[in-house]
mmCIF file of the N, C-alpha and C atoms, coordinates in Angstrom:
data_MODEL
# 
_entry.id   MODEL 
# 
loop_
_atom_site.group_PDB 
_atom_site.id 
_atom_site.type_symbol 
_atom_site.label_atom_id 
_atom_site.label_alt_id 
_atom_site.label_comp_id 
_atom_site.label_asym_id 
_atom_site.label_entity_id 
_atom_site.label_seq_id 
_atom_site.pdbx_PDB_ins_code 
_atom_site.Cartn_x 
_atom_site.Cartn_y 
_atom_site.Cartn_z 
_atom_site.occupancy 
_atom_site.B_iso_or_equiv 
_atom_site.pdbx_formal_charge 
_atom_site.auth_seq_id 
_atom_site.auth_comp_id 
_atom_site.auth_asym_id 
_atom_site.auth_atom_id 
_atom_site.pdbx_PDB_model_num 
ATOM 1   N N  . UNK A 1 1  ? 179.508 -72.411 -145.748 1.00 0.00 ? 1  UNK A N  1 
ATOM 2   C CA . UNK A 1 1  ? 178.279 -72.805 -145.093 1.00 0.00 ? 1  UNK A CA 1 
ATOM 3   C C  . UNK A 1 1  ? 177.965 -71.761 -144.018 1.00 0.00 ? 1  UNK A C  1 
ATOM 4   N N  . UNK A 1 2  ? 176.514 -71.484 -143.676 1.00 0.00 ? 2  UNK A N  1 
ATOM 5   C CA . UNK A 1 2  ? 176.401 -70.398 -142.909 1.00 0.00 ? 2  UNK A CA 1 
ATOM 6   C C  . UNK A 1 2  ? 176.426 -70.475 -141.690 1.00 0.00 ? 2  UNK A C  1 
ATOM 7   N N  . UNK A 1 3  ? 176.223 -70.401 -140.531 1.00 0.00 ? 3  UNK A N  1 
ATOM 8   C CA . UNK A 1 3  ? 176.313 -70.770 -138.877 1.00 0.00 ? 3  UNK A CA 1 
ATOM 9   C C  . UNK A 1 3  ? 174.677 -70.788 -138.601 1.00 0.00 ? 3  UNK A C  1 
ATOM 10  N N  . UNK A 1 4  ? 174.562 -71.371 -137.851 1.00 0.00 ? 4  UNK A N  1 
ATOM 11  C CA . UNK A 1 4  ? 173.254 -71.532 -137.198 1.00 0.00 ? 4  UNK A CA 1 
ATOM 12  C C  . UNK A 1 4  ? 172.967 -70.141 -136.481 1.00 0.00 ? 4  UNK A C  1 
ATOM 13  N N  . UNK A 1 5  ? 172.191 -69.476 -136.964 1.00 0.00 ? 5  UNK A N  1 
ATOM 14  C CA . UNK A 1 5  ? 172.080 -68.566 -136.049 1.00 0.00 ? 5  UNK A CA 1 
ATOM 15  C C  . UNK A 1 5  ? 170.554 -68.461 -134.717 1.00 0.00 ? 5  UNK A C  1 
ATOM 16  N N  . UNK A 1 6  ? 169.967 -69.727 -134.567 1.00 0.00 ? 6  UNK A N  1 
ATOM 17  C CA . UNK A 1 6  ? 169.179 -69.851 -134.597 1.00 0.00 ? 6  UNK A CA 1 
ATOM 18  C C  . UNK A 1 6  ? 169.027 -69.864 -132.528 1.00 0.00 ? 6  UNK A C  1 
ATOM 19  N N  . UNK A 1 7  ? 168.732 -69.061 -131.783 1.00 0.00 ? 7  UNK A N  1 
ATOM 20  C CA . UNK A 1 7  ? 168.768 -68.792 -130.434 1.00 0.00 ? 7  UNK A CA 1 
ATOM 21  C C  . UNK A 1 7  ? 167.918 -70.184 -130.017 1.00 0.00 ? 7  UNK A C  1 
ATOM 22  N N  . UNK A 1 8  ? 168.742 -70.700 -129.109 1.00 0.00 ? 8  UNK A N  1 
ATOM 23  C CA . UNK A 1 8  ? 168.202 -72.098 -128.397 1.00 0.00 ? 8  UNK A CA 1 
ATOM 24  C C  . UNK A 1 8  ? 167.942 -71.604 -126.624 1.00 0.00 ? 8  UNK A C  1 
ATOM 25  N N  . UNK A 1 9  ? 166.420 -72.266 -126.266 1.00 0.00 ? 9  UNK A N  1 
ATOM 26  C CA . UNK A 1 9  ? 166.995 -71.526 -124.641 1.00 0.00 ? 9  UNK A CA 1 
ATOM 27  C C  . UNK A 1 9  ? 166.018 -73.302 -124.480 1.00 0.00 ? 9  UNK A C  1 
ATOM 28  N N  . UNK A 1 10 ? 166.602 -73.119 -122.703 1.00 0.00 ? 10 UNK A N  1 
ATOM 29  C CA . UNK A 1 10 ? 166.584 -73.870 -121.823 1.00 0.00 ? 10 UNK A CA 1 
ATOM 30  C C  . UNK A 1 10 ? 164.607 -74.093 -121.759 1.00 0.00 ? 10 UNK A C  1 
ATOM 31  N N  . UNK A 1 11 ? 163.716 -75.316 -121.889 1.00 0.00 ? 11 UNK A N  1 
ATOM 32  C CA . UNK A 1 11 ? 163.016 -75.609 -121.748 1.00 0.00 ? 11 UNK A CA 1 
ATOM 33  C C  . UNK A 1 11 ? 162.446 -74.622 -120.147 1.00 0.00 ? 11 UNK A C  1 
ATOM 34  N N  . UNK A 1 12 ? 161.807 -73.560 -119.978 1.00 0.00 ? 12 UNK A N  1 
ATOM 35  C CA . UNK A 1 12 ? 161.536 -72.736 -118.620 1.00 0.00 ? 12 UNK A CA 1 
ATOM 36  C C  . UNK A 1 12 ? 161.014 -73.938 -117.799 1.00 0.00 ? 12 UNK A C  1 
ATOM 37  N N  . UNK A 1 13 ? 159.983 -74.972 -118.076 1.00 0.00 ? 13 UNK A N  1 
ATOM 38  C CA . UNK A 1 13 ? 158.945 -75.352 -117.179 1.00 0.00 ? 13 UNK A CA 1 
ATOM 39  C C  . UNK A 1 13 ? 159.635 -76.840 -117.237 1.00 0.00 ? 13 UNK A C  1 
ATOM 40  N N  . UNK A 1 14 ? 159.946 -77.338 -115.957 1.00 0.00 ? 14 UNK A N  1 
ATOM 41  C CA . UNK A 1 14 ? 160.821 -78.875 -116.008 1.00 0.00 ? 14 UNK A CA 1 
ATOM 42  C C  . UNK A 1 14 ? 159.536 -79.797 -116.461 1.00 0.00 ? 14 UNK A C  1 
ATOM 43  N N  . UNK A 1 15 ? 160.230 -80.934 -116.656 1.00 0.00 ? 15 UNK A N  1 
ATOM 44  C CA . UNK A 1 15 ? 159.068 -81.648 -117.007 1.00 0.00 ? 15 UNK A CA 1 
ATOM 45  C C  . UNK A 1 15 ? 158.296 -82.680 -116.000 1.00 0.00 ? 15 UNK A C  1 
ATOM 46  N N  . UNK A 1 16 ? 159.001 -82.407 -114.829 1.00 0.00 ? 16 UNK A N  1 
ATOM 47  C CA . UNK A 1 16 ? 158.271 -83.137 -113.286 1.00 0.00 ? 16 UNK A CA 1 
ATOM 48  C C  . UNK A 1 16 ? 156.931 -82.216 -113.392 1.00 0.00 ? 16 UNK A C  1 
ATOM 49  N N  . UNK A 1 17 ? 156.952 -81.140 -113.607 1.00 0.00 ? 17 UNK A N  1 
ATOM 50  C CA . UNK A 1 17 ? 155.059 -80.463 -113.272 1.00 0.00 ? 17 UNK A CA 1 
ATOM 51  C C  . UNK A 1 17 ? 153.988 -80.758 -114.210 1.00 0.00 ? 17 UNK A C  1 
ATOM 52  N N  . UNK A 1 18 ? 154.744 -81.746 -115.363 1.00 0.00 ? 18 UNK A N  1 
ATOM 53  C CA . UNK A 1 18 ? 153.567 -82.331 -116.474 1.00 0.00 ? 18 UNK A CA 1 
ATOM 54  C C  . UNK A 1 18 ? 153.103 -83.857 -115.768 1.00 0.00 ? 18 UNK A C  1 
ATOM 55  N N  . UNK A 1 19 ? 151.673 -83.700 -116.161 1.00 0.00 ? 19 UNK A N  1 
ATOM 56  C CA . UNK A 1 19 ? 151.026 -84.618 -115.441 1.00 0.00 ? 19 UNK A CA 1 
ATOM 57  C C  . UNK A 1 19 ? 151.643 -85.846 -116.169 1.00 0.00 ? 19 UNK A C  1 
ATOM 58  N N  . UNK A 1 20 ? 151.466 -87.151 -115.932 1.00 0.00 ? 20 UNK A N  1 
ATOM 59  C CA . UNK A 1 20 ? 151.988 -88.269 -116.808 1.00 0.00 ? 20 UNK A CA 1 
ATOM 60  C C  . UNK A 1 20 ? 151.229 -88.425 -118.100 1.00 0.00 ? 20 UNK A C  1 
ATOM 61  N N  . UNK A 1 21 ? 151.635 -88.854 -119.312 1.00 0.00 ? 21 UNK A N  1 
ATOM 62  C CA . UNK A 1 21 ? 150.681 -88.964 -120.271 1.00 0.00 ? 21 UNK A CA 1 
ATOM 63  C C  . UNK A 1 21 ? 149.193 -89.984 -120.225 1.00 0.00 ? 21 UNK A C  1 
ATOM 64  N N  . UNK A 1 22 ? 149.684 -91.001 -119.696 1.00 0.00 ? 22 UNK A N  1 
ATOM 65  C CA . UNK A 1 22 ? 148.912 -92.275 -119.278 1.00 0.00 ? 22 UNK A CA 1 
ATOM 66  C C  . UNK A 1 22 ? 147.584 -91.099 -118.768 1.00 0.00 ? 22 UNK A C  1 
ATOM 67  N N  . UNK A 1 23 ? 147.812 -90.198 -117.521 1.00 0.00 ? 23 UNK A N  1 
ATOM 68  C CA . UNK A 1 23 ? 146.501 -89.476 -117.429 1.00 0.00 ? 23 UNK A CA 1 
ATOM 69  C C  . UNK A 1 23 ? 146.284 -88.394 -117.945 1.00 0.00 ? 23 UNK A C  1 
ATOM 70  N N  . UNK A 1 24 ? 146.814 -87.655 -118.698 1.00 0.00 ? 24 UNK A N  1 
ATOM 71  C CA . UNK A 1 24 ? 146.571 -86.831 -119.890 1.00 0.00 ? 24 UNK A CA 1 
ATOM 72  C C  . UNK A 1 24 ? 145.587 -86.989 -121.024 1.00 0.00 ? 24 UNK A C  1 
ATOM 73  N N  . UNK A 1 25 ? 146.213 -88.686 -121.869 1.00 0.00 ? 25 UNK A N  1 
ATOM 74  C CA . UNK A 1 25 ? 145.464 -89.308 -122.565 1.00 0.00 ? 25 UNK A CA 1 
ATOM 75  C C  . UNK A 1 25 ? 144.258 -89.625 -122.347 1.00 0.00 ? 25 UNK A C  1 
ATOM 76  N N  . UNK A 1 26 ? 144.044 -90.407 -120.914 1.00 0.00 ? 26 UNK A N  1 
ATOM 77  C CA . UNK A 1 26 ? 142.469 -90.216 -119.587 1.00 0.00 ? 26 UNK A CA 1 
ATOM 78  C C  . UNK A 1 26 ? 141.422 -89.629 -120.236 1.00 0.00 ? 26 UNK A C  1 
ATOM 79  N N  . UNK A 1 27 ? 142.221 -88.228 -119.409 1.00 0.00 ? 27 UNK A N  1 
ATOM 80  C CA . UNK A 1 27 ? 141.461 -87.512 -119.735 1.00 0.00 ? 27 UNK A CA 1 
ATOM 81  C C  . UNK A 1 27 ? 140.837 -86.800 -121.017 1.00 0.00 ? 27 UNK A C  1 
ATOM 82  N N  . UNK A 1 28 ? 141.706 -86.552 -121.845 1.00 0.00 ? 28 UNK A N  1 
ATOM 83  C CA . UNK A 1 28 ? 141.366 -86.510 -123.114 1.00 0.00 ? 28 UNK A CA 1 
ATOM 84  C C  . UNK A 1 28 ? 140.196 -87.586 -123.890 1.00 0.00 ? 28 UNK A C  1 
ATOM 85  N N  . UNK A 1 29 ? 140.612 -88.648 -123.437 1.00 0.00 ? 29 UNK A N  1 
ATOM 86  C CA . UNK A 1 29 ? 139.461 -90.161 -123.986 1.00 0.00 ? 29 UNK A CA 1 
ATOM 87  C C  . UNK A 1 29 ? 138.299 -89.422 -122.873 1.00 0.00 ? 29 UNK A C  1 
ATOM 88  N N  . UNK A 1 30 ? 138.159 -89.111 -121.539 1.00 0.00 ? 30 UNK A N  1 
ATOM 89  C CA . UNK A 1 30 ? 136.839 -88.994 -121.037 1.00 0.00 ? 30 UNK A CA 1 
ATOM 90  C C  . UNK A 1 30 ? 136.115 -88.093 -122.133 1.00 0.00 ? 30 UNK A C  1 
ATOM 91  N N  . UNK A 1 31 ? 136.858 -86.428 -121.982 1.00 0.00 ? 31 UNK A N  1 
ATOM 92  C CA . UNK A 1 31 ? 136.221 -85.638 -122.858 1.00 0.00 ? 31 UNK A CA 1 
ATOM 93  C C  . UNK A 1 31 ? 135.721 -85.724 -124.116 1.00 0.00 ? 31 UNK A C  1 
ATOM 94  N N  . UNK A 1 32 ? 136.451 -86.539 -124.987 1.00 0.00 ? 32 UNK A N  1 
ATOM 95  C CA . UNK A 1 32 ? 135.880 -86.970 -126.122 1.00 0.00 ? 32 UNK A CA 1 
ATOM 96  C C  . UNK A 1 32 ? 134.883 -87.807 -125.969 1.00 0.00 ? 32 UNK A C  1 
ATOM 97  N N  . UNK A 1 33 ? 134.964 -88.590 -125.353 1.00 0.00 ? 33 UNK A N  1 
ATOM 98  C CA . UNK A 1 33 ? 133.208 -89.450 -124.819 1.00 0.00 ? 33 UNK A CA 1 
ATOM 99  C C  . UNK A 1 33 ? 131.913 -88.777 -124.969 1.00 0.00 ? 33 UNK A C  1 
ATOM 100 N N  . UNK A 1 34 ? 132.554 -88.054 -123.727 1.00 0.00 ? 34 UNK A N  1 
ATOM 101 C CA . UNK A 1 34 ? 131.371 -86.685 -123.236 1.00 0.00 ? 34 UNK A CA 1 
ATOM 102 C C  . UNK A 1 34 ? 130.847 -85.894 -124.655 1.00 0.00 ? 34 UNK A C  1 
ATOM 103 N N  . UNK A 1 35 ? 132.058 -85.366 -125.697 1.00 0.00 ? 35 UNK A N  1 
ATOM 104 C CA . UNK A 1 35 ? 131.625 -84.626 -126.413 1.00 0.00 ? 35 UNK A CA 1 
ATOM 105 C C  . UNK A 1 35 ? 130.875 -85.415 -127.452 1.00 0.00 ? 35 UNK A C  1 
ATOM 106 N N  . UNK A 1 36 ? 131.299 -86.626 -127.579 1.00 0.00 ? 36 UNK A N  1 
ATOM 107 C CA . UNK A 1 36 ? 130.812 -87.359 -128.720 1.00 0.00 ? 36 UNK A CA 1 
ATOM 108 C C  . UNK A 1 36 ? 129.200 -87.906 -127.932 1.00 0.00 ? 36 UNK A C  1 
ATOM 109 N N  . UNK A 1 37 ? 128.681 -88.329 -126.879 1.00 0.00 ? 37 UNK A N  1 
ATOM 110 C CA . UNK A 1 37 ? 127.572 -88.208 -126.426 1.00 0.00 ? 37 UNK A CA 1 
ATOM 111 C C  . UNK A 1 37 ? 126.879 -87.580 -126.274 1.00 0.00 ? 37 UNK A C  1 
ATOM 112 N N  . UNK A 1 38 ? 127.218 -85.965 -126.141 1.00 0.00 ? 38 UNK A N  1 
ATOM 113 C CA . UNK A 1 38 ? 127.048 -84.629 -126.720 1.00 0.00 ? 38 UNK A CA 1 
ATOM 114 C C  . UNK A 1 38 ? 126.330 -84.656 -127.734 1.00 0.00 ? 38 UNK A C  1 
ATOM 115 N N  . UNK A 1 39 ? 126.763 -85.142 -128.730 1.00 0.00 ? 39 UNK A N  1 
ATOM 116 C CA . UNK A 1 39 ? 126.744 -84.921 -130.139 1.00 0.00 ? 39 UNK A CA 1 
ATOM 117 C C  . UNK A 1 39 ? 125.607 -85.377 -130.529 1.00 0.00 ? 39 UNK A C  1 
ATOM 118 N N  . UNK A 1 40 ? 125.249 -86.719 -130.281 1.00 0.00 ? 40 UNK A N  1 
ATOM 119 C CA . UNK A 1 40 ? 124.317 -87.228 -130.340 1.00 0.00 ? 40 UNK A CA 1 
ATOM 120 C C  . UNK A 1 40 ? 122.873 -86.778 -130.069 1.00 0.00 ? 40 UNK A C  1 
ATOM 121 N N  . UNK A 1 41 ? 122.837 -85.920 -129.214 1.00 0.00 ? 41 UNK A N  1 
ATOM 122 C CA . UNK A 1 41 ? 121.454 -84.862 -129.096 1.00 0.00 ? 41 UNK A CA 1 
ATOM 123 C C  . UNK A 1 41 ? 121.287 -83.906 -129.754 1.00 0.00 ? 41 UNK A C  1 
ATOM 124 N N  . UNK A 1 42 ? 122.135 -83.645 -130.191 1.00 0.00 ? 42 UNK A N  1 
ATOM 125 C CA . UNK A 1 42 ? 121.658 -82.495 -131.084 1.00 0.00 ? 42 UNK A CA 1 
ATOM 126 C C  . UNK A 1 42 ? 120.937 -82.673 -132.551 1.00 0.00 ? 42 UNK A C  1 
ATOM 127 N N  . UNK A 1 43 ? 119.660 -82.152 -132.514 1.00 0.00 ? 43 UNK A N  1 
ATOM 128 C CA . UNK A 1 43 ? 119.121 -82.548 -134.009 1.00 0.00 ? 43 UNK A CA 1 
ATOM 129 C C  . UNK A 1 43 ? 120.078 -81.488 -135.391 1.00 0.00 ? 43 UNK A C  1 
ATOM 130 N N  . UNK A 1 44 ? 119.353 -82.026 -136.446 1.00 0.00 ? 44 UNK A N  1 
ATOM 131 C CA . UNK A 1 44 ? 120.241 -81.365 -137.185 1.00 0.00 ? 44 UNK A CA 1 
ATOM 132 C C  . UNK A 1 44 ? 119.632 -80.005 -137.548 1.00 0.00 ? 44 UNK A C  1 
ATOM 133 N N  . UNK A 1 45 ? 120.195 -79.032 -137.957 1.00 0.00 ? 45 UNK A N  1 
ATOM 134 C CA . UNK A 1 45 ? 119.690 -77.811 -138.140 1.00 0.00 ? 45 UNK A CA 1 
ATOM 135 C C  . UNK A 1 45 ? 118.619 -77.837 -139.416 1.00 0.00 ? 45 UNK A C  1 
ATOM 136 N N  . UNK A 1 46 ? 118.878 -78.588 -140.393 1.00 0.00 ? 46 UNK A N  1 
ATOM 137 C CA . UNK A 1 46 ? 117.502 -78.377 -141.277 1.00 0.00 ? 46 UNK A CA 1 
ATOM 138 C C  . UNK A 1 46 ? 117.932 -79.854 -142.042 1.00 0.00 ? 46 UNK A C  1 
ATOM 139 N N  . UNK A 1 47 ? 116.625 -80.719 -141.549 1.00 0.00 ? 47 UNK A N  1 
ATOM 140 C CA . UNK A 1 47 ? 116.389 -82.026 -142.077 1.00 0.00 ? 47 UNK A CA 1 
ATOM 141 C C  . UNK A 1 47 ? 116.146 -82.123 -143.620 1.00 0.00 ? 47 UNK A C  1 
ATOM 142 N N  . UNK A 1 48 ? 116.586 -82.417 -144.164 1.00 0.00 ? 48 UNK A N  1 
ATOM 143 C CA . UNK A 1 48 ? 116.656 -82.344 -146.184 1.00 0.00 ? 48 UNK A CA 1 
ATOM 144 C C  . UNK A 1 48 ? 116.467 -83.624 -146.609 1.00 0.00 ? 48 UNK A C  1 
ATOM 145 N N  . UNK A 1 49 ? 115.451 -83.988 -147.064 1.00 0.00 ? 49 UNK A N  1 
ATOM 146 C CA . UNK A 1 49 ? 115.093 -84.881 -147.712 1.00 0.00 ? 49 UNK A CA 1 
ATOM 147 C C  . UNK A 1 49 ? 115.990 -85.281 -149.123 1.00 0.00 ? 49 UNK A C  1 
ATOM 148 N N  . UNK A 1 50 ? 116.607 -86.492 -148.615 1.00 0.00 ? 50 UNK A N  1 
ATOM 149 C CA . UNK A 1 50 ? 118.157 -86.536 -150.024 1.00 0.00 ? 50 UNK A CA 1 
ATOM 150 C C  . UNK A 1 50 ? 117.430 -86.749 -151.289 1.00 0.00 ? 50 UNK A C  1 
ATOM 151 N N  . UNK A 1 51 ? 116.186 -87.526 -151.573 1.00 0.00 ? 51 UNK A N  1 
ATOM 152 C CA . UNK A 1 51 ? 115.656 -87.527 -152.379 1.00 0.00 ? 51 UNK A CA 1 
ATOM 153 C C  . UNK A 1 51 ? 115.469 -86.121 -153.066 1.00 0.00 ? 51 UNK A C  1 
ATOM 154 N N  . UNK A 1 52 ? 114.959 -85.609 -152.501 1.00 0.00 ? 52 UNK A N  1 
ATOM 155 C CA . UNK A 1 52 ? 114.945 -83.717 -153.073 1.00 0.00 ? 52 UNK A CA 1 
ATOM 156 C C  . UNK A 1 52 ? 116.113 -83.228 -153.481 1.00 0.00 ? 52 UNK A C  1 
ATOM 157 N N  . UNK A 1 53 ? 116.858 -83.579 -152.411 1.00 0.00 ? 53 UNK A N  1 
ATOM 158 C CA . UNK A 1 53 ? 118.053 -82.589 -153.304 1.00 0.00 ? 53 UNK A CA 1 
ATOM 159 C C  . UNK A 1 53 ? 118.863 -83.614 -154.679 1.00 0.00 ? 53 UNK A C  1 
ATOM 160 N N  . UNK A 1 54 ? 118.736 -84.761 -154.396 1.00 0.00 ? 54 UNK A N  1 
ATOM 161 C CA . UNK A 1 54 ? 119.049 -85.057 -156.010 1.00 0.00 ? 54 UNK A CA 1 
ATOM 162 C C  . UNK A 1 54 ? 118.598 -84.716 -157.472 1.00 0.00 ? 54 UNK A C  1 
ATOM 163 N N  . UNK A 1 55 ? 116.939 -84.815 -156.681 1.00 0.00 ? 55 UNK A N  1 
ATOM 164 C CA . UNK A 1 55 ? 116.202 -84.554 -157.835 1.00 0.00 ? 55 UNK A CA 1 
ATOM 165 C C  . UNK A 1 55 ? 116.638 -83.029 -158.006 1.00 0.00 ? 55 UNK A C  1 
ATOM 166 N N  . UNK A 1 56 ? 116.732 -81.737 -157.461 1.00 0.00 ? 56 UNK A N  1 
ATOM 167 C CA . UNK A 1 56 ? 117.145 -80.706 -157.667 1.00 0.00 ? 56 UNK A CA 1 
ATOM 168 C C  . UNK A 1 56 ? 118.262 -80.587 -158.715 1.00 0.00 ? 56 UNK A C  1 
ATOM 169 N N  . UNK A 1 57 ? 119.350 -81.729 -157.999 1.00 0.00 ? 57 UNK A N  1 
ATOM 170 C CA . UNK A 1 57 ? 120.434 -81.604 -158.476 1.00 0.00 ? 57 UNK A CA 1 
ATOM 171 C C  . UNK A 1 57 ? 120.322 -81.731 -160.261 1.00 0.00 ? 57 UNK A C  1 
ATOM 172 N N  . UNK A 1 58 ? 119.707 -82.776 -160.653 1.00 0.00 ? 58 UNK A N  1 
ATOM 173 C CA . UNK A 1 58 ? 119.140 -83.611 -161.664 1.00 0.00 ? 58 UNK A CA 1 
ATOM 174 C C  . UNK A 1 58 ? 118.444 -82.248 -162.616 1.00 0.00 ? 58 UNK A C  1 
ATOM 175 N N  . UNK A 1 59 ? 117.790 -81.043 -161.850 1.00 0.00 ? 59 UNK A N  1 
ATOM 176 C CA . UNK A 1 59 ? 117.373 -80.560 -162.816 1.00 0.00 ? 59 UNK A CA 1 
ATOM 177 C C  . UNK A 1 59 ? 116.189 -79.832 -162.639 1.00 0.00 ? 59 UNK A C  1 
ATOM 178 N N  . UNK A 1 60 ? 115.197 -81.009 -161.737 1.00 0.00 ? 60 UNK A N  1 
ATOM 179 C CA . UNK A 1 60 ? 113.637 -81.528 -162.016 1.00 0.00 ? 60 UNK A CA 1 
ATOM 180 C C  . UNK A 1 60 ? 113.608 -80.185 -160.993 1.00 0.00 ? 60 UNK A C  1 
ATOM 181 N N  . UNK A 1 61 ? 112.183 -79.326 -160.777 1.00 0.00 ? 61 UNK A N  1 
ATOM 182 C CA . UNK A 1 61 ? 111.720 -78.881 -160.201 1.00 0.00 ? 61 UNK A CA 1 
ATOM 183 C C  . UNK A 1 61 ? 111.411 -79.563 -158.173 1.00 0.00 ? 61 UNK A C  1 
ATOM 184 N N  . UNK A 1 62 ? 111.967 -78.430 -157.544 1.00 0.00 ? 62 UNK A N  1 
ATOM 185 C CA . UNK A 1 62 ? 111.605 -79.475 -156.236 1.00 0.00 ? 62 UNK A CA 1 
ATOM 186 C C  . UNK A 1 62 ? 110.858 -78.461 -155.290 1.00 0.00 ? 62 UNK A C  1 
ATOM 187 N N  . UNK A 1 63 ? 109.592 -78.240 -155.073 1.00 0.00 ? 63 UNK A N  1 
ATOM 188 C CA . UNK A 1 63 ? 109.244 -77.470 -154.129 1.00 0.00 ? 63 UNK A CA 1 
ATOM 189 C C  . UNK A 1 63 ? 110.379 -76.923 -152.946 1.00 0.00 ? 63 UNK A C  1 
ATOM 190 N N  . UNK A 1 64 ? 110.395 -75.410 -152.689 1.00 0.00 ? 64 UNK A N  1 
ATOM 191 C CA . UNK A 1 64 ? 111.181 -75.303 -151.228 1.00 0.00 ? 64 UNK A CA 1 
ATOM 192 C C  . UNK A 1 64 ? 112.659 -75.198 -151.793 1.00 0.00 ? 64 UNK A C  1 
ATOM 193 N N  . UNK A 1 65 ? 113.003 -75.734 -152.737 1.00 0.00 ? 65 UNK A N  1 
ATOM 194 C CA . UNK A 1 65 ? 114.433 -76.148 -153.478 1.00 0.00 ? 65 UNK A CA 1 
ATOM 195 C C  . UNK A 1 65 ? 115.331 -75.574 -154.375 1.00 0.00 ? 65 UNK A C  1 
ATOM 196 N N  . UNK A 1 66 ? 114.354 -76.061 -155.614 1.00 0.00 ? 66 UNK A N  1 
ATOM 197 C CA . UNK A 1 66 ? 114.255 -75.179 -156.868 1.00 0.00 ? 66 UNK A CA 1 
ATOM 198 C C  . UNK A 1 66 ? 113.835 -73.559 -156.879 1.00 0.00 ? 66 UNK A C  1 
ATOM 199 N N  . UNK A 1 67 ? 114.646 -72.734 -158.071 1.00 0.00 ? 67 UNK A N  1 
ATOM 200 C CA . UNK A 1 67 ? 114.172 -71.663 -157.997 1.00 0.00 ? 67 UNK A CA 1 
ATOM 201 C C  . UNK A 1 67 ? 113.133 -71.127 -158.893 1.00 0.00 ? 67 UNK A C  1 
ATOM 202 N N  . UNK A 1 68 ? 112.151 -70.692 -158.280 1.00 0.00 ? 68 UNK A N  1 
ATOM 203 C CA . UNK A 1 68 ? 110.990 -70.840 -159.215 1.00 0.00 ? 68 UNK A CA 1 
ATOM 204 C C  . UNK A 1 68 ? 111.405 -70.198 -160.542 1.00 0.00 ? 68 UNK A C  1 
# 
């Protein structure tokens, strides 16, 4: 069997200078709020009528869609 050769070192940064998770998580849930309320304003870059693109899909000629 072979030996581990695999170099292990000492964690540098103790873990007293990590904030607690309880406010880690916080904060993480605020930002996702924010971004997901964010989100919500933004229109979409090009509004597509689903009807059109099925019918495209389907075959049929679709103004704007289809290639002439």
């Amino acid at each position: 069997m072979e030996q581990d050769t695999t170099e292990h070192h000492p964690d540098p940064q103790p873990l007293e200078n990590e904030p607690p998770v309880s406010q880690t998580e916080a904060g993480y849930q605020k930002i996702r709020a924010e971004l997901h309320e964010a989100r919500k304003n933004i229109p979409p870059k090009n509004p597509v009528d689903v009807g059109k693109q099925l019918a495209a899909a389907r075959g049929e000629y679709v103004e704007g869609i289809s290639d002439p």
